[in-house]
Structures are given as C-alpha cells and as structure tokens.
N, C-alpha and C positions, 0 to 999 in steps of 0.2 A: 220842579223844573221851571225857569224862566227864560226868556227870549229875550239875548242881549247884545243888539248892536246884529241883529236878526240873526243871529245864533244860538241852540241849545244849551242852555248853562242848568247843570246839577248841583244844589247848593245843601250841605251837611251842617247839622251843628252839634255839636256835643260835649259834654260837662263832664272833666276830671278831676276827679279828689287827689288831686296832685300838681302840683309847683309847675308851673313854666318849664322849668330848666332838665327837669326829667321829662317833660311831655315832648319838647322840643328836641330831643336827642331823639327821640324814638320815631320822628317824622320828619329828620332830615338826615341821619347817619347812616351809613346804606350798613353797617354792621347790626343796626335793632333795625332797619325796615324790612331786613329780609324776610324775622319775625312773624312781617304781618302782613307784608306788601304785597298785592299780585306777582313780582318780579324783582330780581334781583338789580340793583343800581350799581354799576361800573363810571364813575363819576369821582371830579374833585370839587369839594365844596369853595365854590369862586362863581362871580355872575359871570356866564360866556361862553362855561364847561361844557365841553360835548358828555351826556349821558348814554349808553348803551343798558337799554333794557333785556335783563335774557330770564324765560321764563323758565320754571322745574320741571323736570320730564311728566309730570303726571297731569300739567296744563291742557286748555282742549286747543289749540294752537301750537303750532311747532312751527315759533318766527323769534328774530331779536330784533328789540325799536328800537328807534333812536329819538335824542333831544338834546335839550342842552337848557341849565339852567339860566333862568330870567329874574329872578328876584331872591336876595338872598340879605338877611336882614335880623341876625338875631339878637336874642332867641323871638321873634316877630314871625317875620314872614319869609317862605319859602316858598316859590312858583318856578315848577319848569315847563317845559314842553315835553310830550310823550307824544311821538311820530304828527297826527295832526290835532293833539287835542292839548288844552293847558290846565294843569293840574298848580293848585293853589291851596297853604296851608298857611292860617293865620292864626296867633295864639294871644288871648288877654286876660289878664290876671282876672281871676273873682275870687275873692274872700282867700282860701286856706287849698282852694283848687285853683283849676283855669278854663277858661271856653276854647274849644277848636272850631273856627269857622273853617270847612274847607269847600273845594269847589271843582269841577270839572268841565271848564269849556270845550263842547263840544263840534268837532272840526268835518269837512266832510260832507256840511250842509244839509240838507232835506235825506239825502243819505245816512249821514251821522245821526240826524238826530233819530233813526230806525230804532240807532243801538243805545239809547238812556233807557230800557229796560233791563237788558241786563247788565250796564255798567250802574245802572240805580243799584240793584239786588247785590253786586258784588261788591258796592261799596259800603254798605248795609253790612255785609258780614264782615269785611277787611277790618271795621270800623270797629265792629266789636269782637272782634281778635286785640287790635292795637286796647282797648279799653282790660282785655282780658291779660294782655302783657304787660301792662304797667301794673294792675292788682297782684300781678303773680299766680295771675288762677293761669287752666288750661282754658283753652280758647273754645268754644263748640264745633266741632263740625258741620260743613253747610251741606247738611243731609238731602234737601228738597229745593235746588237752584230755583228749578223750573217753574215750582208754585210760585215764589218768590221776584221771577221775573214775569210772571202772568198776572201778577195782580200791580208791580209797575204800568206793562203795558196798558193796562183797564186805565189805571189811576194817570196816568200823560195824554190816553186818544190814542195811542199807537194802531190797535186794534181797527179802527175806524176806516171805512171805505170815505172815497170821493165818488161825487158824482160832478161832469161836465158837459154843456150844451154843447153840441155838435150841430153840423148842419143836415147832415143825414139820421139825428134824436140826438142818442146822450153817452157819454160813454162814462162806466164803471170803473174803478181803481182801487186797488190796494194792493198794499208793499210792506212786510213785514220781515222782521228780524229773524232770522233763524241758527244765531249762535254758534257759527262756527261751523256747520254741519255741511259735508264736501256736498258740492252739485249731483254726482253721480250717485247718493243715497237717496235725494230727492227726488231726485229721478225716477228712481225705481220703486218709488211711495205714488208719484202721478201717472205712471205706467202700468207696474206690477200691480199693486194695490189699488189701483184703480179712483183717488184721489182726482183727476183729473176733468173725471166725468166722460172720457172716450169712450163711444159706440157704434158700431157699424164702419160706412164709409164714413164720417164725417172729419176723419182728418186731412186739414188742407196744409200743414206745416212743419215738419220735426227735424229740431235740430240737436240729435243728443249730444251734450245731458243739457241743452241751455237751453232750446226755445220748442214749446209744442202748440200748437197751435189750431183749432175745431172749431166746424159751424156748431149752431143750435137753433132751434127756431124764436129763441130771444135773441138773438147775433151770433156775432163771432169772437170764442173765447181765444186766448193769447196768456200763457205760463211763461215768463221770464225768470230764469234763475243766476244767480250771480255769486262771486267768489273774488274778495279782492283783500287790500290792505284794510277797510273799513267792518270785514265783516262776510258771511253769507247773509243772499236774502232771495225772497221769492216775491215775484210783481207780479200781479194777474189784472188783467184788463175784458172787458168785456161790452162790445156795442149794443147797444138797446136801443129799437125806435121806437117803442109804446112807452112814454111817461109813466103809464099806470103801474108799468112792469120793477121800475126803479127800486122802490122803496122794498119791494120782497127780495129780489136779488141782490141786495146792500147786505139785507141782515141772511139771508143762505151763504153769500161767499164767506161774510166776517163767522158763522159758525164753520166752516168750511176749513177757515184756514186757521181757525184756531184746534181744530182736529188732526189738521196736516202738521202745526207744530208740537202739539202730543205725540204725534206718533213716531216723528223725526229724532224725538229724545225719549223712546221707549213708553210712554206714557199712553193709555185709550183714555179717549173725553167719549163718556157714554151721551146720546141724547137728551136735552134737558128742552120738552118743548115750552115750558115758561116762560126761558130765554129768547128761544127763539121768536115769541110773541111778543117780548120787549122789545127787541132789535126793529121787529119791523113794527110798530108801534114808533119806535127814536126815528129811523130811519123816515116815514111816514112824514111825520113831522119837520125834519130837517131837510126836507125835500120839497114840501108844500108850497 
C-alpha cells in the first residue's frame, strides 16, 4: 500500500505464462471476468461507459455499484471507476508470458483506507483465481478470509491506535474495519457479550445500535459504530489525563478490538500475553 496524491493506493504485480492477448481478454471482457472478478460487469467497452456492478447472491453485501470506464487502451491498459475507488489493469510483454501491474485507488479517505485490508486479501485471492483460469486449473477456495485480512491489517498499521493532546490530557483512538457486518450484530457483541466493558451505573450515553457511551476512572469511553457505501466499522475513543496511562490502554484496546473482530466473524482470539507485552512495549515507545 502507497500514499498517492494523499490517497490509499494498493498496488499488485503478477507474472503469466501467457501472451498479452489472452491475459487481456480475461481483465477486460466482463464474459471471463465474471470468472474471477468480485462482481459481474454490465458495461460497453468505450472510454465514458457507465459500469454497473452487481454482485452473486452468496456475496456478504447486498448492493449494485456504479462507474464508468476511464482508460481503455488495448490490449495495454484498462481503468475504471468502481463507485469511489479506481481500479487499474496494466499489461507488458516478458519473454513467452506477460506482467500484470494492477492497482486499486482507494476513495473515501482516511475512511477508505480502513478497508485496504480486506480489499488487500480479496484481491490476493481474485488474483489467483484469474491466474487459476488462464492455466485451466480450478481456482482454490478462500477458505480463511479473516486470517488473510488480519494479517493485511498487521502488515498496513490498520490495527494501530492514535494518541492526541488534549487540553484536559490525551485522548485515544482507533477505527477499524469490520467487513460488512450490520451495526445491530455489533451491538449485541458490546452489550450482550459484554465487549464494551459496561458496569454498574457507569453509562452516561446509548444510542442503539450506534453510539454507547461510559465513564471509567481512566476517562470516558465512547463506541461509534457505522454502516455506509464505504463499508462497516467500529471507532472507539477514550479520554485519559494521566500520560502514564496511554501507552497500556493503546495496546488493551488494539487487543480488544482485535477480539471484537474475531468474534464478529465467528472466530475466538484466545489470550496471548506475549502480545500483549509487545503492544505496550511499541506503544511505550511511540508515545515517549
């Protein structure tokens, strides 16, 4: 992942034992990209073309996008738009194969870029599906999404809290990706299940299923949850006046919510306190 023109850009490369002219069919013709592609393409190949994207019943969305092609150049380059992001497919001869540079500009900003984990992982497998349809094999199945976007997330910082000076100490942050999963499940993972950390009187704010809201005697936590065109996600904010306090509450919440995303997609993250001593260890440091 690179930062371009202060935008998310995911950037692919990969090497086929195959000509141009077949690789090119199979990433621009929406007859072989249904093959491989997240989403079926209802499109005429011309730069200007309105795209309508419609996904297969067993997608974890139930939406159609839109776009419209911007670059269309064969058998070279192919770029459209996909609702706010630009998706870019470039081809060059090598030897008795060819190289696919492609690329994902990611839209939606500091929002958007939540989701380059798991549009990383899914383009990671779409990829080697398309590699699996030009050999004539069958494709793999993506058996373990969730590992596969977990170790994106690690691999970008997604993971990662902020910390900011406040006038009253410091306040805590992190926002993380949660894949599509309705508000009203989350909800009752920071309620039910107890995810939230509520006890006693200490709630001073509920807004179901979006905002919850609790003292603590390190401040006052705050659960935003969100559902839109870009994605789900969950922001959790927390005020801290003791400096010393920071660096352990960075690395509790980042184990925290990385427990609340297991469990959101069926998954338990059993305790690993190693982890937990690295975090605030990084954190520690990053704070200093």
């Amino acid at each position: 992942m690179e930062t371009v023109g202060g935008a998310p850009v995911l950037r692919f490369e990969r090497r086929f034992a195959h000509p141009v002219k077949k690789v090119w069919r199979a990433v621009s013709e929406p007859a072989e990209l249904k093959h491989w592609f997240p989403a079926m393409l209802e499109t005429e190949l011309k730069i200007g073309a309105p795209i309508r994207f419609v996904f297969p019943e067993e997608a974890p969305i139930d939406a159609i996008g839109h776009g419209e092609i911007l670059e269309l150049d064969p058998p070279k380059v192919f770029a459209f738009r996909w609702n706010h992001d630009v998706l870019r497919f470039e081809l060059v001869p090598d030897g008795d194969g060819c190289l696919l540079y492609f690329s994902q500009a990611l839209g939606g900003g500091s929002i958007g870029r939540l989701a380059a984990g798991r549009n990383a992982a899914g383009w990671d497998h779409c990829l080697g599906s398309l590699a699996a349809l030009l050999d004539g094999r069958t494709a793999e199945p993506f058996t373990e999404p969730m590992t596969a976007i977990g170790r994106y997330v690690e691999r970008f910082g997604l993971a990662e809290g902020e910390v900011t000076k406040t006038g009253a100490g410091y306040e805590i942050r992190f926002a993380r990706d949660l894949v599509w999963k309705p508000c009203a499940q989350v909800w009752r993972l920071l309620t039910d299940e107890g995810f939230a950390g509520l006890s006693g009187d200490n709630l001073t704010r509920s807004e179901e299923p979006r905002v919850l809201e609790y003292a603590t005697e390190d401040g006052v936590v705050r659960w935003e949850l969100h559902y839109d065109e870009l994605g789900s996600r969950v922001e959790l904010t927390q005020t801290v006046p003791d400096a010393d306090r920071v660096p352990e509450l960075l690395a509790r919440w980042h184990i925290h919510l990385d427990r609340l995303f297991a469990a959101a997609h069926g998954q338990a993250q059993p305790a690993d306190d190693e982890r937990a001593g690295q975090l605030a260890a990084y954190y520690r440091d990053r704070v200093r």
